[in-house]
C-alpha positions as CSV (number, residue, x, y, z in Angstrom):
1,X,34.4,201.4,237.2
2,X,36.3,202.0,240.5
3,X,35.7,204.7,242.4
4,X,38.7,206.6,243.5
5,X,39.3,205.9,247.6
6,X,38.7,208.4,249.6
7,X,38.3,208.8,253.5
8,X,34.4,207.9,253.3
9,X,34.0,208.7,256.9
10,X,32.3,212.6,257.8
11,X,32.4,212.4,261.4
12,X,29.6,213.6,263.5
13,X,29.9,216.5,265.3
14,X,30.2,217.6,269.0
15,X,27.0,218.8,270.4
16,X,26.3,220.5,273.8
17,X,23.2,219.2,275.8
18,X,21.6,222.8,274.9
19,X,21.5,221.2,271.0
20,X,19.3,217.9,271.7
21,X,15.8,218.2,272.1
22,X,13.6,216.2,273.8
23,X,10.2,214.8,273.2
24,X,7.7,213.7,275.3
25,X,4.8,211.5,274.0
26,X,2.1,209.7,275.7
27,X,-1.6,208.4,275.1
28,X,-4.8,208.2,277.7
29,X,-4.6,204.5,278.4
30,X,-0.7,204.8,280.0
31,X,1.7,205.0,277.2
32,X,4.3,207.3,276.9
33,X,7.8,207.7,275.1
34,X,10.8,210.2,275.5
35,X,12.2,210.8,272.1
36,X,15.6,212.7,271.8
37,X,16.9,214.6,268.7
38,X,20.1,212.9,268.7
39,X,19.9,209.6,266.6
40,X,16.4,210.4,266.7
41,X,16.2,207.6,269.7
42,X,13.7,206.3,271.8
43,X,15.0,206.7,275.2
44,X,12.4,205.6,277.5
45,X,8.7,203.4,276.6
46,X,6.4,202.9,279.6
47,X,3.8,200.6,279.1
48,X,1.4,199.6,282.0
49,X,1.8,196.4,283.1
50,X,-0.8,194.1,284.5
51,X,-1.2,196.0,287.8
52,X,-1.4,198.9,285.3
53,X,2.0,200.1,286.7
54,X,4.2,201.9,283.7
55,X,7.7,200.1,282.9
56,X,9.9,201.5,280.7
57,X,10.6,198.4,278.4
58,X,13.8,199.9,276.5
59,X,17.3,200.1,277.6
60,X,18.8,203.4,277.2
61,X,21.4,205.8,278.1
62,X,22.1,207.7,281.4
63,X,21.7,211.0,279.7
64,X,20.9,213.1,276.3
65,X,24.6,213.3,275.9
66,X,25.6,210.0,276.4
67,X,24.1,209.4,273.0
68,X,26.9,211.1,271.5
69,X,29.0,207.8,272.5
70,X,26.8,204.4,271.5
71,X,28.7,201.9,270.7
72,X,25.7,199.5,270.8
73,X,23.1,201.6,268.6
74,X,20.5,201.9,271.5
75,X,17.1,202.8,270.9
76,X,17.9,204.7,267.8
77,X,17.3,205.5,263.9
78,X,20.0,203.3,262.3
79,X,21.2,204.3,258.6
80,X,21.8,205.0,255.3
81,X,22.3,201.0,255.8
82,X,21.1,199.1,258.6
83,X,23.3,196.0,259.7
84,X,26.3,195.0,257.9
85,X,28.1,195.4,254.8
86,X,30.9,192.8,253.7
87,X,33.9,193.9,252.8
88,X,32.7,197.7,253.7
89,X,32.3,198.1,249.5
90,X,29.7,197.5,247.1
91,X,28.8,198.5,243.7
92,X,26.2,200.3,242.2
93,X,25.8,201.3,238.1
94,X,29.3,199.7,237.6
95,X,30.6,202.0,240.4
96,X,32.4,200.6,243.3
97,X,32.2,202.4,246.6
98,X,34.5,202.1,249.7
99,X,32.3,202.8,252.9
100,X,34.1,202.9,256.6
101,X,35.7,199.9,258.0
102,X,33.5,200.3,261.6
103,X,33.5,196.8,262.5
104,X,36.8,195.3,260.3
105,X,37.0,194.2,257.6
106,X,33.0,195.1,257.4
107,X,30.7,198.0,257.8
108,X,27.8,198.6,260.1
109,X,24.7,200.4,260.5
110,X,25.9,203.4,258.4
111,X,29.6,203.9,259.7
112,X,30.9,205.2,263.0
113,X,29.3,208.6,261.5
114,X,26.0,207.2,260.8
115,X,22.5,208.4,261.7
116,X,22.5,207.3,264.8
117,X,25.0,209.7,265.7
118,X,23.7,212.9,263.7
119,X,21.2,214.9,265.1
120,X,18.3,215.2,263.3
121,X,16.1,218.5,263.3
122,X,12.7,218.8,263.9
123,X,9.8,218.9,260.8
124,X,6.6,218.5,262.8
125,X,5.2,217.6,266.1
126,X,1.7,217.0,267.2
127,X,-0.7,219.6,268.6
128,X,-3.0,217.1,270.1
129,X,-3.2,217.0,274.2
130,X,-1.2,214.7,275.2
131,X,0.9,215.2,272.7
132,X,1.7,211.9,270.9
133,X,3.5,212.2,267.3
134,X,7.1,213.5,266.6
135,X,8.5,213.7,262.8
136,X,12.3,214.1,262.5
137,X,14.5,214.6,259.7
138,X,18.2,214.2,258.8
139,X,20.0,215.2,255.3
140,X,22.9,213.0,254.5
141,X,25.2,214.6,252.1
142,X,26.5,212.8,249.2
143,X,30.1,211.3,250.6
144,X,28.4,210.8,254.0
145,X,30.8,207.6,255.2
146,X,31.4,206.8,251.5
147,X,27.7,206.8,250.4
148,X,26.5,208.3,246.9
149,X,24.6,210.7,246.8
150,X,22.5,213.4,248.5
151,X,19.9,211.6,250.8
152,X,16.6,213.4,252.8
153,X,15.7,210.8,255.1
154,X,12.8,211.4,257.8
155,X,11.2,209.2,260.8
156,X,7.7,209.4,262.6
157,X,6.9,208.3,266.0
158,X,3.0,208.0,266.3
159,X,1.3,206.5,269.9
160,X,-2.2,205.2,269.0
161,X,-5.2,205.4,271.3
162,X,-4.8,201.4,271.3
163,X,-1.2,201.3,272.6
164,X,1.0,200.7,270.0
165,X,3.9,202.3,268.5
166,X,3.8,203.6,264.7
167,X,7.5,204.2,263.0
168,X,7.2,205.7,259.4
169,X,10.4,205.8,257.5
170,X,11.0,207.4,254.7
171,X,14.2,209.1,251.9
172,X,14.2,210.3,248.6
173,X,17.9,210.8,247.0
174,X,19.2,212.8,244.3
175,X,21.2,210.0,242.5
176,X,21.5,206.3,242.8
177,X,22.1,205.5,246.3
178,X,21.0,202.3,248.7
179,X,19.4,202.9,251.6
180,X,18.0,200.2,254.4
181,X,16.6,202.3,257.6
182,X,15.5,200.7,261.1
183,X,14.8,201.2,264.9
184,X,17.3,199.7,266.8
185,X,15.4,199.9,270.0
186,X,16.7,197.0,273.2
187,X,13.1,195.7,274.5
188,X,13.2,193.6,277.8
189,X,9.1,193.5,278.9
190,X,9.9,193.1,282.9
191,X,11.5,196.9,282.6
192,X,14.9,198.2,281.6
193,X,16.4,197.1,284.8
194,X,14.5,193.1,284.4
195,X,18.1,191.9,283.9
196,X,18.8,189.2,281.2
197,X,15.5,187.8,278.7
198,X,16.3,184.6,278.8
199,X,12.4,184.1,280.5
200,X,10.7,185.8,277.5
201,X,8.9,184.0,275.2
202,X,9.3,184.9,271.5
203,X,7.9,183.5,268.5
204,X,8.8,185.0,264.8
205,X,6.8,184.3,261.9
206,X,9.1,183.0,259.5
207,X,10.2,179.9,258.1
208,X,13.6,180.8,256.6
209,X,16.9,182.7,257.6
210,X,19.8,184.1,256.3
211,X,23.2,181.9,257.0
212,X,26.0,184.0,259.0
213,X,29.4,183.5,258.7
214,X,31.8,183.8,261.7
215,X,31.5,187.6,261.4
216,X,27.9,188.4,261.5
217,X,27.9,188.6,257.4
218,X,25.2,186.3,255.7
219,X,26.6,184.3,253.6
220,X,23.9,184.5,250.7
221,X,22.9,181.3,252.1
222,X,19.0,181.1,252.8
223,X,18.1,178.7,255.5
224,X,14.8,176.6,256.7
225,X,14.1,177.1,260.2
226,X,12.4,173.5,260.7
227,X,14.8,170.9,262.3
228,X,17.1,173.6,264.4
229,X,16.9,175.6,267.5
230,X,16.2,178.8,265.6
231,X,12.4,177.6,264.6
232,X,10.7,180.2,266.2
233,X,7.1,179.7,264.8
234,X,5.9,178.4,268.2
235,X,6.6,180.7,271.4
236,X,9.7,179.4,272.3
237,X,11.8,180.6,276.4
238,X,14.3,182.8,274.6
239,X,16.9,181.1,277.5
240,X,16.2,177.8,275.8
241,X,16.7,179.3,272.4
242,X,20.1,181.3,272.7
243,X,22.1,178.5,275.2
244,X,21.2,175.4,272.2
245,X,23.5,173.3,271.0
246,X,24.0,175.3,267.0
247,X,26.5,176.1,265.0
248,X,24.9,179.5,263.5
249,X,24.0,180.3,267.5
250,X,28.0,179.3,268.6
251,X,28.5,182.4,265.6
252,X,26.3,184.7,266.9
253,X,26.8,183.9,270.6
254,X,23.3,183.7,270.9
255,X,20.7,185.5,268.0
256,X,21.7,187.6,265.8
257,X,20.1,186.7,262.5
258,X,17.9,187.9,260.0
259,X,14.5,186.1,259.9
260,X,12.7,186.1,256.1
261,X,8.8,187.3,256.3
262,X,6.5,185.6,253.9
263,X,5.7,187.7,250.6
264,X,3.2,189.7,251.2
265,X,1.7,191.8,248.5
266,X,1.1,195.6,250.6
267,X,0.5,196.4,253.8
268,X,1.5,195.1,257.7
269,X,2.0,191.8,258.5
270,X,2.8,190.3,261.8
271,X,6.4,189.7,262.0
272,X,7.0,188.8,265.7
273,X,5.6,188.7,269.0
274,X,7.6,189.1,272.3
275,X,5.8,188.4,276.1
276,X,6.9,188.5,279.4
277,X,4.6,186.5,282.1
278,X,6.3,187.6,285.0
279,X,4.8,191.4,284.7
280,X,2.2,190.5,282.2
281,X,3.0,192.4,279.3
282,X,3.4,191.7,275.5
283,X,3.9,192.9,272.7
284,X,3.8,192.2,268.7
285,X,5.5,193.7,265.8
286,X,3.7,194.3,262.5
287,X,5.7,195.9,259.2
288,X,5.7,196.2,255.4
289,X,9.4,195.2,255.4
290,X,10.6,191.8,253.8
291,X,12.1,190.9,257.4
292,X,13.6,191.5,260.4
293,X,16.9,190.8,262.6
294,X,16.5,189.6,266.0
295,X,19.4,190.5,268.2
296,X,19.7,189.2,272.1
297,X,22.1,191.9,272.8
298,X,24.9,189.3,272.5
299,X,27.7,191.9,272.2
300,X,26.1,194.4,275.0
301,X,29.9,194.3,277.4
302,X,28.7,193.7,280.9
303,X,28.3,196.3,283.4
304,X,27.4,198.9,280.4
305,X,25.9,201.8,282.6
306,X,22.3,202.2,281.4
307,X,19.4,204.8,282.9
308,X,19.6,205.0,286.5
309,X,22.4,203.7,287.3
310,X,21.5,200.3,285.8
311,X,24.2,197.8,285.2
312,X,23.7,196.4,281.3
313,X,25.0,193.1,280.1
314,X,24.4,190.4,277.2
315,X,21.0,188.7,277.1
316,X,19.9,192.0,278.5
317,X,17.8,193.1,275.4
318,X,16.1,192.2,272.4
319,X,16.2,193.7,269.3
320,X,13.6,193.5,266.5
321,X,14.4,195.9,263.7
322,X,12.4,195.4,260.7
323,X,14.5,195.8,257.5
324,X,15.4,194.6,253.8
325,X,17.9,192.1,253.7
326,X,21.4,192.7,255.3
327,X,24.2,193.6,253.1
328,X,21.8,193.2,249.8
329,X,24.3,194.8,247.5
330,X,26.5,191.9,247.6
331,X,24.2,189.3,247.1
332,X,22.2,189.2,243.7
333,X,19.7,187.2,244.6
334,X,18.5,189.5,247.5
335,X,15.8,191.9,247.1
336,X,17.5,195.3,246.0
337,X,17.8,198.1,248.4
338,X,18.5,200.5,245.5
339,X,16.8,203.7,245.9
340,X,16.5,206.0,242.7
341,X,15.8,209.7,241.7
342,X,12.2,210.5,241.7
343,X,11.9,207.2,243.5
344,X,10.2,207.2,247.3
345,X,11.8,204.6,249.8
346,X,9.4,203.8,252.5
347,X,9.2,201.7,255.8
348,X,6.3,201.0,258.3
349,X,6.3,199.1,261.1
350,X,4.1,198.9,263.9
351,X,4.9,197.8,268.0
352,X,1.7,196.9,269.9
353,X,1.6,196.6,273.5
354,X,-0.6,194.3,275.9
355,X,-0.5,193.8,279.2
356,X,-2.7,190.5,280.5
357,X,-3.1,188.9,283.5
């Protein structure tokens, strides 16, 4: 069955500063994070370093309301689907659905009206001193950039006593929809103004990948790692990594690829870990998801103004946003990101932080 065009986009509307609320988080042992309303982003981490000096290890926005214009998704919630779509369609119970073109022919991370523009409204936050837990929620109407329908989706930041990061997703929908959530936060270990990554060390643990084409899309293509520059089972110096000889880096223009987890029957499992030696902090990511796209920030334009002035360019970032597979619905041997009445979609993932000497 077709489904009859319509303009799927529902633009976002214009908000005065007086509309985004702010969050501040923290733990005893030197953590903190600034949550904003808006795209419910993370706008600022500081982790101590191995002076025990905070650096804020995310790149971010000079202000609240500069997050009403982010072209490059920083630090927030990304949805109703996470990365891209071919083709902006897909089909679901012999329905076909026209989403919004945001990146031609193709749609990304929800539409140009997606999440990460909305702003969500506050459900709970944490009475504990420091305070250190924020839970956010954002209704999606059925239509929303050409998605079926009605969709209650919700995010929890948590700071542990032991320095990490806990992000709880979660949606229930009132009729057959798909839905693929993530945090699309920039981490650079040396600080948000360390300049390019290219002397972190990264190692994910995953010996497959999904095949790009020459737009980002995956091909349906599911790849071994072993043999090629994008075997990252072994900490590898991400500058060595993203300027190699490949034809799927030569797509990307450096990394931008989803990496397939081992199965795993429930719980976390340790997806990938990040360190920087020259400031002597690292950090590992843990999640229930099948996977996760790593992004070098290939596409950030240079001389994007960032926080404080700071002048933002490619290899300026990472990104490591745990997720199902990218543009599922078009690919029938992917794992189904189908979400059901009565049905419950969940995500967990979990950032740890170190510092050593």
């Amino acid at each position: 069955m077709e489904r009859a065009e319509i303009n799927s986009a529902t633009r976002a509307p214009q908000l005065d500063s007086a509309d985004i609320k702010g969050f501040q988080l923290s733990n005893d042992n030197g953590l903190s994070m600034e949550v904003i309303s808006l795209g419910a982003a993370i706008v600022s981490l500081s982790v101590p370093d191995r002076h025990g000096n905070p650096r804020d290890v995310v790149l971010g926005l000079p202000d609240s309301v500069a997050y009403r214009s982010n072209p490059n998704y920083m630090g927030v919630a990304v949805g109703r689907v996470a990365n891209r779509i071919s083709g902006a369609r897909f089909s679901l119970t012999e329905t076909s659905y026209p989403l919004t073109a945001n990146t031609p022919p193709h749609h990304l991370h929800g539409g140009p009206g997606g999440f990460h523009l909305r702003n969500w409204r506050v459900c709970q936050e944490s009475w504990e001193t420091p305070p250190n837990r924020v839970q956010l929620g954002y209704v999606s109407e059925a239509g929303e950039e050409g998605y079926p329908g009605k969709l209650k989706a919700g995010v929890c930041y948590e700071l542990t006593d032991d320095n990490a990061v806990l992000i709880d997703f979660c949606a229930v929908s009132d009729s057959p929809t798909v839905v693929n959530l993530t945090q699309h936060a920039y981490f650079n270990l040396a600080g948000h103004d360390g300049g390019v990554i290219d002397d972190h060390y990264l190692q994910v643990a995953a010996d497959r990948y999904l095949q790009i084409n020459d737009s980002q899309v995956p091909t349906g293509s599911v790849e071994e790692v072993v043999g090629s520059p994008l075997d990252l089972r072994e900490p590898r110096r991400l500058g060595n990594v993203l300027l190699a000889d490949h034809p799927q880096l030569e797509l990307a223009r450096g990394l931008d690829h989803y990496y397939v987890l081992p199965e795993k029957a429930s719980g976390l499992q340790l997806a990938a870990q990040l360190r920087d030696d020259s400031v002597g902090i690292s950090m590992s990511v843990h999640t229930d998801q099948p996977g996760l796209q790593v992004y070098s920030a290939n596409h950030l334009m240079p001389g994007t103004v960032g926080k404080g002035g700071v002048r933002y360019g490619p290899r300026h970032g990472l990104c490591l946003e745990t997720q199902q597979f990218p543009d599922a619905p078009n690919h029938p041997h992917f794992p189904a990101i189908t979400l059901l009445p009565g049905q419950r979609y969940t995500s967990k993932t979990r950032w740890e932080f170190q510092s050593f000497q």
